[in-house]
N, C-alpha and C positions, 0 to 999 in steps of 0.2 A: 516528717518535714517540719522543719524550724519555722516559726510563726512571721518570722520577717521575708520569708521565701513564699513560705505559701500563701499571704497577703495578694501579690501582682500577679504571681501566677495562679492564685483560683480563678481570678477574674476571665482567665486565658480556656479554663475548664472546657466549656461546651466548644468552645472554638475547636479546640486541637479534638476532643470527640470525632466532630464532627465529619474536621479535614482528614483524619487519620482514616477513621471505618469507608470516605471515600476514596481516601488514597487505594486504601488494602481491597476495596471490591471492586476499583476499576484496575488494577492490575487485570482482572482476568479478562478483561477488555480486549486486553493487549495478547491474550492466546487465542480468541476469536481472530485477531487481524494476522497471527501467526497461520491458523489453521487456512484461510484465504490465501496469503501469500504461498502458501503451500500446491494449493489447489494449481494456482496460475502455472505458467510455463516454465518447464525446468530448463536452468543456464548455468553455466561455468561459474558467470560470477554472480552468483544469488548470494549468498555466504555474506561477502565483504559489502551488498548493499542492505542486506538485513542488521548487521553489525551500525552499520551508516544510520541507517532512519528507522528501524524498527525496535533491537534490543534498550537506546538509551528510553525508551518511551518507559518500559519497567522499571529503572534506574529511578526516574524521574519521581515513578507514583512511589517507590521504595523508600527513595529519599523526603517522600514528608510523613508518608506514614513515622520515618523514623523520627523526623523532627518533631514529630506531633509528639513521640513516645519519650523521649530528650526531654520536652517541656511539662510531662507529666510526671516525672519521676519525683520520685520523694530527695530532692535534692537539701543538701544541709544552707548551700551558699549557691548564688546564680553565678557563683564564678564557675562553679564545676561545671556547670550548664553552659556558660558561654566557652569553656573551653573545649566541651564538646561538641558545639555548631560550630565551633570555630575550625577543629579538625575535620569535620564533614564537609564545611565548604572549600577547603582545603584541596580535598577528596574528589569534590564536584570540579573545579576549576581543572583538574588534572583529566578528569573522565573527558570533559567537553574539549579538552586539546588533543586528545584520541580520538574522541568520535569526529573532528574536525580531517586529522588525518587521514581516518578510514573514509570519509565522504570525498576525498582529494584522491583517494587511491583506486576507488569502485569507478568499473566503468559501464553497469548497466543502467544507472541512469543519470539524465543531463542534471544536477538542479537547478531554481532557478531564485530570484528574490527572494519570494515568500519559505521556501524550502530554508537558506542561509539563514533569516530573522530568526525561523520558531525553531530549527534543529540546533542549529549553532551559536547563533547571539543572544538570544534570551536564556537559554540554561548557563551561557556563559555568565552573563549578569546576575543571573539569579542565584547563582553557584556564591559568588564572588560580595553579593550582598549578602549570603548568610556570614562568609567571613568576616566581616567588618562589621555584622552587627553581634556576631558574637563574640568580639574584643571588646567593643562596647559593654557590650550584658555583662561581661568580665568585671567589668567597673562600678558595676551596679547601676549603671543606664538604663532604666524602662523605659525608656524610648524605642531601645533596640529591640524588646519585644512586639511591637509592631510592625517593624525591620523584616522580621523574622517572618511573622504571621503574614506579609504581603508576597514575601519571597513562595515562601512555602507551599500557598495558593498559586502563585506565578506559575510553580511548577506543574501543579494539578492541570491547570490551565493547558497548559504547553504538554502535557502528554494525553489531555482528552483533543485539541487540534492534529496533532499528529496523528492518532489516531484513526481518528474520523477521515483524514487528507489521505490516508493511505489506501484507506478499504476504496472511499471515491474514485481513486485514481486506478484503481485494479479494477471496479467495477465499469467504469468508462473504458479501460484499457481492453475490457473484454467483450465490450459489447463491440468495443468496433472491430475486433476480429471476426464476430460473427456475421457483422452485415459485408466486411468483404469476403469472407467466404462464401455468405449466400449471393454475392454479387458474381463471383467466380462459378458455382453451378450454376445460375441461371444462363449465364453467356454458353456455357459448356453447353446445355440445355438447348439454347437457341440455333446453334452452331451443328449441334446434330442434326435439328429439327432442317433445316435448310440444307444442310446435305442430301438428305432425305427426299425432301419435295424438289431437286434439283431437276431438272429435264434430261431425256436422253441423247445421244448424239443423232442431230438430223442426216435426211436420207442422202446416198451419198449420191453427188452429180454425176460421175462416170459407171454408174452402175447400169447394164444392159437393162432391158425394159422388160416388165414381169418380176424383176426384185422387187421382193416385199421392200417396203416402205422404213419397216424399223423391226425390232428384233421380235416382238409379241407379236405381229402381224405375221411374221415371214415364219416362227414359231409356231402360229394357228394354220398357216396355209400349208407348213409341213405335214400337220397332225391329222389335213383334209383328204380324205379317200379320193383317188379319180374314179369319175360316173364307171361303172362296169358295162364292159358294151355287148350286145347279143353275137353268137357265132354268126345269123345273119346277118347283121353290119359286114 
């Protein structure tokens, strides 16, 4: 690395470390929220809502690890560099008008504000600010290095919220399946129990006189021997 390059970018050194080795180990974050979504209830359209809100989240941590790995490189000139953030945000702008359509075409779930901000509008900006700041770094602009270094983090950001929102929402989503299902045994439960302890049908009015009373009565007076009487009777 040319001494004029690696000047502004040593300074960047621990930073891109730092963001990179978290980018590359919260990826597998994102197979933990895979394995859950797994778990939950199988549907026709899982596929196109996983596409939606789950795959850009690896995208996201991928994309700074990679940027991290960009601004480490033993570059001769920061032009080479800004023309490869520049092609990456590029990259990113085009993915978030994808994942925009895939979330317009899935219909297992509604979204809502917060959903449109962190999935769709901020990787869109953040995508779109590594572009512009890598024409900038093109020009030998260190300002665009911290363009860059904000973006970059942005992303980390926005793929540990997603995240985190998703497992919450499968873990809420499954809890309340199981208090209405244990709300459903229990009625079920209740419903036999009172069938159960219901009463029998009372005695009937036109019945000649000497009908037993109800059915165990007239049952036990069946099962009663008449007294035996002597030949002398």
């Amino acid at each position: 690395m040319h001494e004029a390059v690696a000047t502004p970018l040593r300074a960047w050194e621990s930073f891109y470390v730092i963001v990179g080795s978290s980018a590359g180990a919260l990826t597998g974050l994102q197979f933990v929220v895979m394995t859950i979504i797994a778990e939950a209830s199988a549907s026709s359209g899982r596929k196109e809502t996983i596409s939606a809100f789950g795959t850009p989240n690896v995208v996201h941590f991928c994309a700074a690890l990679l940027f991290s790995a960009i601004l480490s490189a033993p570059w001769s000139s920061l032009v080479y560099a800004g023309v490869a953030i520049t092609a990456c945000g590029v990259l990113g702008v085009g993915y978030s008008v994808l994942v925009l359509s895939r979330t317009l075409r899935q219909r297992l779930y509604q979204p809502v504000l917060e959903d449109w901000v962190w999935h769709i509008i901020l990787p869109l900006v953040a995508y779109a600010v590594l572009f512009v700041a890598g024409a900038v770094l093109g020009r030998g602009e260190e300002l665009g290095l911290f363009v860059i270094a904000a973006a970059t983090l942005l992303l980390v950001f926005i793929g540990i919220h997603n995240a985190w929102d998703t497992v919450t929402y499968l873990m809420l989503q499954r809890s309340e399946g199981g208090q209405q299902t244990g709300t459903r045994t229990t009625g079920s439960a209740i419903g036999a129990r009172q069938s159960n302890e219901a009463p029998g049908p009372g005695p009937d009015p036109n019945a000649p006189p000497g009908t037993p009373r109800d059915t165990a009565t007239g049952a036990a007076a069946a099962r009663t021997p008449e007294p035996h009487q002597s030949p002398e009777e």
